[in-house]
VMD Tcl script that builds the backbone (N, CA, C; Angstrom):
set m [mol new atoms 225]
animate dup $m
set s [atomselect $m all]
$s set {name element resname resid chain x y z} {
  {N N UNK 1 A 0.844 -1.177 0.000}
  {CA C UNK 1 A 0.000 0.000 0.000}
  {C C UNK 1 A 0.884 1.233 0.000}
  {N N UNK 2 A 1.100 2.056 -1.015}
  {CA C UNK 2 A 1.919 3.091 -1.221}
  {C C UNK 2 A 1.201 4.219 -0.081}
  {N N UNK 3 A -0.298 4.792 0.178}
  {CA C UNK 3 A -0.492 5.201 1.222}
  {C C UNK 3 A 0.168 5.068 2.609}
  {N N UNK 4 A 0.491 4.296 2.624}
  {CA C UNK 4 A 0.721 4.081 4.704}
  {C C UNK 4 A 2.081 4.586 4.634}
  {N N UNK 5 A 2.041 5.516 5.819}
  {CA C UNK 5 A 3.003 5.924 6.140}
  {C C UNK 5 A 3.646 7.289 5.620}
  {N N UNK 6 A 2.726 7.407 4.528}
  {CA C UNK 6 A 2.938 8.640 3.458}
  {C C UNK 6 A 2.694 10.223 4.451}
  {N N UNK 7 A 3.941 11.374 3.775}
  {CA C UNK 7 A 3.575 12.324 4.359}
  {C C UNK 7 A 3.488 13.550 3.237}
  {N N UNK 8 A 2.560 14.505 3.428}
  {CA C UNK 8 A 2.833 15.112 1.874}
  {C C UNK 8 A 3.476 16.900 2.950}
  {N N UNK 9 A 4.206 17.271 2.461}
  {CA C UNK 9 A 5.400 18.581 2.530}
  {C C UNK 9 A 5.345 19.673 1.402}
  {N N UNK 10 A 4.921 20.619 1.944}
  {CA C UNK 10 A 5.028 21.776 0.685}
  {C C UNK 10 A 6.539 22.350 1.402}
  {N N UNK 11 A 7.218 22.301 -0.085}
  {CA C UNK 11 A 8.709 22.816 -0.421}
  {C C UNK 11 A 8.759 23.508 -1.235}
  {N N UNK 12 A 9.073 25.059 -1.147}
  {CA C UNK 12 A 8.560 26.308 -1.936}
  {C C UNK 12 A 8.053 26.298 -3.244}
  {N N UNK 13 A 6.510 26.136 -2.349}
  {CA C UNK 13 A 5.235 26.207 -3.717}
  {C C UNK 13 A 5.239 24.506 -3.957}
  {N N UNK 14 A 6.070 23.669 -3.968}
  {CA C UNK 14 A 6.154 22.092 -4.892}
  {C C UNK 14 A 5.351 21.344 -3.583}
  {N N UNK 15 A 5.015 20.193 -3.865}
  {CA C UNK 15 A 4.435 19.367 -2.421}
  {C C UNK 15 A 5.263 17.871 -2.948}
  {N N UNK 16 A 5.946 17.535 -2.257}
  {CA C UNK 16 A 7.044 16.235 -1.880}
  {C C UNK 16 A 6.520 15.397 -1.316}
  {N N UNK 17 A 6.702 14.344 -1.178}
  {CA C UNK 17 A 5.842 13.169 -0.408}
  {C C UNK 17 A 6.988 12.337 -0.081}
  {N N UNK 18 A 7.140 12.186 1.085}
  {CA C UNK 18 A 7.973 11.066 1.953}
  {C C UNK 18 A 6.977 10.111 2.585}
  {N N UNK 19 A 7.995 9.278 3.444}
  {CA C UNK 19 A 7.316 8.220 4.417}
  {C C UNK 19 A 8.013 8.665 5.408}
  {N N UNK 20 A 7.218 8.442 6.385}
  {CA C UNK 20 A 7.311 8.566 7.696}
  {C C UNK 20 A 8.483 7.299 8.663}
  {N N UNK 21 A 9.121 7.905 9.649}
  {CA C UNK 21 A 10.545 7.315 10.168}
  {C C UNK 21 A 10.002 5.631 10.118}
  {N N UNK 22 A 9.041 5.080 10.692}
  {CA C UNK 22 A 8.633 3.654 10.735}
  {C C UNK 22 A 8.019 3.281 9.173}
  {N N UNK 23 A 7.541 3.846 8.977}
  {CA C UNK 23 A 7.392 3.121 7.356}
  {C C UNK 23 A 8.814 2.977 6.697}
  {N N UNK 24 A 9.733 3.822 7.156}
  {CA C UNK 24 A 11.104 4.002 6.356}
  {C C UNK 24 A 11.769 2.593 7.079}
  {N N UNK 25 A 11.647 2.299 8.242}
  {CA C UNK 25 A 11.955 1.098 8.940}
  {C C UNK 25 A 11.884 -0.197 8.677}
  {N N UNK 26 A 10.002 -0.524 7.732}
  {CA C UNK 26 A 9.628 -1.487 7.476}
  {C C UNK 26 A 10.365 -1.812 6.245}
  {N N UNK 27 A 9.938 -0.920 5.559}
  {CA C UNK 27 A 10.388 -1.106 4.102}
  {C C UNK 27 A 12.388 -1.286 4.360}
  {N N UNK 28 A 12.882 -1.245 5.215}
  {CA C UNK 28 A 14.196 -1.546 5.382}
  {C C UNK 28 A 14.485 -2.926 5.892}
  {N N UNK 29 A 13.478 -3.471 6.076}
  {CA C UNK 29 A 13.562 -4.664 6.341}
  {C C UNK 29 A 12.755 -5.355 5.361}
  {N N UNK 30 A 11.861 -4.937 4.556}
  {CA C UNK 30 A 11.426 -5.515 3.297}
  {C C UNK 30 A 12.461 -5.685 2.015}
  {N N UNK 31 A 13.559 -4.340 1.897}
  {CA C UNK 31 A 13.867 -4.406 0.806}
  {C C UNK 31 A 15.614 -4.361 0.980}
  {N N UNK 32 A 16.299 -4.415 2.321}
  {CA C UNK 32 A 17.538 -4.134 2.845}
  {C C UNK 32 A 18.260 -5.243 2.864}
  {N N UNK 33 A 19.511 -5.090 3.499}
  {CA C UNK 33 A 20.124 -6.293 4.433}
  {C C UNK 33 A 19.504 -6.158 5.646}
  {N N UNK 34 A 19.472 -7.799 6.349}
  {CA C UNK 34 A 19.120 -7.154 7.683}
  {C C UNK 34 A 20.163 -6.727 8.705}
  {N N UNK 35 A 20.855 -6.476 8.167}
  {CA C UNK 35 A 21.941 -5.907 8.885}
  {C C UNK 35 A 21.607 -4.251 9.045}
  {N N UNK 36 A 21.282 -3.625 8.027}
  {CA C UNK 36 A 21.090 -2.208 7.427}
  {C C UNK 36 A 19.682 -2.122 8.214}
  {N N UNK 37 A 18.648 -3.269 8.225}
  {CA C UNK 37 A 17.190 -3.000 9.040}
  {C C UNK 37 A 17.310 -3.305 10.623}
  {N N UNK 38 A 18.703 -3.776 11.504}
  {CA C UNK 38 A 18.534 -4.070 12.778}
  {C C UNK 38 A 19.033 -2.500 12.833}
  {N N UNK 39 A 20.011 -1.479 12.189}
  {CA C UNK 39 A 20.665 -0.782 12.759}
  {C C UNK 39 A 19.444 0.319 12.605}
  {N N UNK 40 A 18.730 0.243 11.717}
  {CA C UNK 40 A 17.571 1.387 11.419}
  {C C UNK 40 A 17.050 1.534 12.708}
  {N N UNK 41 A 16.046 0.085 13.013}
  {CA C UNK 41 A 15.627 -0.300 14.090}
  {C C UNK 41 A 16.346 0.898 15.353}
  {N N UNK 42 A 17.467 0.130 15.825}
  {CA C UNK 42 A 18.173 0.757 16.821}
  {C C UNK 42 A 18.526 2.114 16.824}
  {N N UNK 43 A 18.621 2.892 15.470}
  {CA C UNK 43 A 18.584 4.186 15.807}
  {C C UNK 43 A 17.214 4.664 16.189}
  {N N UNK 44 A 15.899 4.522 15.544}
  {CA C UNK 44 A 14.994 4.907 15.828}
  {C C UNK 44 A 14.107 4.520 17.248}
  {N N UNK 45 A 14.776 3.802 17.804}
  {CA C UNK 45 A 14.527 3.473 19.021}
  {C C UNK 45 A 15.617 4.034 20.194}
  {N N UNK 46 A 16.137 4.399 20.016}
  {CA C UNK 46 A 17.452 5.221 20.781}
  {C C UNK 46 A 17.250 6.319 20.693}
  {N N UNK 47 A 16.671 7.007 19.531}
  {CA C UNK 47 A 16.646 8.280 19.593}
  {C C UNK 47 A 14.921 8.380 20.270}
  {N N UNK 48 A 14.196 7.410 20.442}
  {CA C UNK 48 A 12.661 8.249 20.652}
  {C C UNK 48 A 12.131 8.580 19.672}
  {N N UNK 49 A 12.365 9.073 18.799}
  {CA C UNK 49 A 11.912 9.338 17.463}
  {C C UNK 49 A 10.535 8.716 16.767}
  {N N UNK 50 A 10.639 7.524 17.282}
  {CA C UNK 50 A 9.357 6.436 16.549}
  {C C UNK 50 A 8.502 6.219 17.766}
  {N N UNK 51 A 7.365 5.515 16.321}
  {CA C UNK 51 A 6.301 5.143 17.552}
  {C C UNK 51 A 6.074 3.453 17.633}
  {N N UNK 52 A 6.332 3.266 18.579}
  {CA C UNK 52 A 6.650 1.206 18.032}
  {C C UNK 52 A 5.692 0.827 17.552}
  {N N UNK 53 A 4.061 1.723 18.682}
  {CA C UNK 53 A 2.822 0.863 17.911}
  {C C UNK 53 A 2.499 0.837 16.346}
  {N N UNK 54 A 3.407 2.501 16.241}
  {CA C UNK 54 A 3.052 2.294 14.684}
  {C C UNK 54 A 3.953 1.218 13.864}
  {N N UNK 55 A 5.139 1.337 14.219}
  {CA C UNK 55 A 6.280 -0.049 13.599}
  {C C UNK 55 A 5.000 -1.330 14.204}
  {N N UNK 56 A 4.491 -1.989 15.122}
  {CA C UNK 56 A 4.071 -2.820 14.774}
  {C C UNK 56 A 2.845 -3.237 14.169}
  {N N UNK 57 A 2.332 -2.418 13.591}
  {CA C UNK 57 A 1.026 -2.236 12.531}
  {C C UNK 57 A 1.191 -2.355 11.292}
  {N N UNK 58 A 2.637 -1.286 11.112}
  {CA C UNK 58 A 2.967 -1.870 9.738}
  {C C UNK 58 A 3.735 -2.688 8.964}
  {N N UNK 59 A 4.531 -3.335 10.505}
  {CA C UNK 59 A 5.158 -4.386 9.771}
  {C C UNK 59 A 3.872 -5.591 10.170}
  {N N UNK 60 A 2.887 -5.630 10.508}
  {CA C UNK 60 A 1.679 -6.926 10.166}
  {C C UNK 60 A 1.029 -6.567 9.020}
  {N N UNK 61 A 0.792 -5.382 8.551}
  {CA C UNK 61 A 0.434 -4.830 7.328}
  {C C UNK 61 A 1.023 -5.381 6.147}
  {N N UNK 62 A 2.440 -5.396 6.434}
  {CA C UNK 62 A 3.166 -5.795 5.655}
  {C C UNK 62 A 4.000 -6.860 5.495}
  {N N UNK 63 A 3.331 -7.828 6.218}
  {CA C UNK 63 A 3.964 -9.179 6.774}
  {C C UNK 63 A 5.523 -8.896 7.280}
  {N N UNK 64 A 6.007 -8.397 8.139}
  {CA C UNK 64 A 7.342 -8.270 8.400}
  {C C UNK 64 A 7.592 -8.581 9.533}
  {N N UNK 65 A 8.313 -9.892 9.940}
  {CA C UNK 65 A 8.445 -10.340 11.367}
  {C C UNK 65 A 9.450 -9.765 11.843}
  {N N UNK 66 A 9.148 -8.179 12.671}
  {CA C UNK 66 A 10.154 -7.656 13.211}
  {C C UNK 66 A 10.323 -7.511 14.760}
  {N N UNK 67 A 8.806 -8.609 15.737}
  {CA C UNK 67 A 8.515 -8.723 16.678}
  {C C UNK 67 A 10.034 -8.938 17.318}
  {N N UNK 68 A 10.949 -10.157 16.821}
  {CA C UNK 68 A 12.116 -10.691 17.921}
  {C C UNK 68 A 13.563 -8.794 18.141}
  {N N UNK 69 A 13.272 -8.401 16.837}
  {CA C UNK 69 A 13.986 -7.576 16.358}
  {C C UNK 69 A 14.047 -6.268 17.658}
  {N N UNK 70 A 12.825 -6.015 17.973}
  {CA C UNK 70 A 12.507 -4.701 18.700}
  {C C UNK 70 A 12.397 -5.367 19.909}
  {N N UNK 71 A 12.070 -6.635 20.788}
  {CA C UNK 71 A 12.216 -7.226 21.790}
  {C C UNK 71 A 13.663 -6.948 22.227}
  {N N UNK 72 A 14.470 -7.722 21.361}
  {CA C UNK 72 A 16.083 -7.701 21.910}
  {C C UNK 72 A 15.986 -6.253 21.551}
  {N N UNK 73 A 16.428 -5.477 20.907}
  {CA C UNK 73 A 16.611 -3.971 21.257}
  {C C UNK 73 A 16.060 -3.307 22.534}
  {N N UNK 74 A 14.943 -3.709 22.767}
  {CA C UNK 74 A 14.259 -3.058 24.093}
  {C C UNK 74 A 14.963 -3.214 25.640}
  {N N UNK 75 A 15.647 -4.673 25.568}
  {CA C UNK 75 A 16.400 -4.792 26.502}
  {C C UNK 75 A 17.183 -3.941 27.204}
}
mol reanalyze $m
mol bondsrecalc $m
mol representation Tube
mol addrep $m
């Protein structure tokens, strides 16, 4: 679903569309190493930045078993 996670940004006069820090997460573990998706993980959880409930909505959205992933980080 190209929607989820989508943010739309007006950048003088133009409107840009990103994804949001946890959609940027999932899809790093959809389309990454998981090497490149544990460290995503761990920054965005170190910094506060994210919202987990939303990481875990859209990685079931998006079939992405990232449950063990954010457990051991939480430690």
């Amino acid at each position: 679903d190209i929607e989820t996670g989508k943010i739309n940004y007006k950048l003088d006069g133009e409107t840009i569309c990103i994804f949001d820090r946890e959609r940027t997460i999932i899809d790093s573990f959809r389309f990454l190493s998981l090497e490149t998706a544990i460290k995503a993980l761990k920054m965005g959880i170190d910094s506060n930045k994210i919202d987990l409930n939303k990481i875990m909505k859209y990685a079931q959205k998006f079939n992405v078993k990232i449950e063990p992933y954010v457990h051991s980080l939480m430690i």
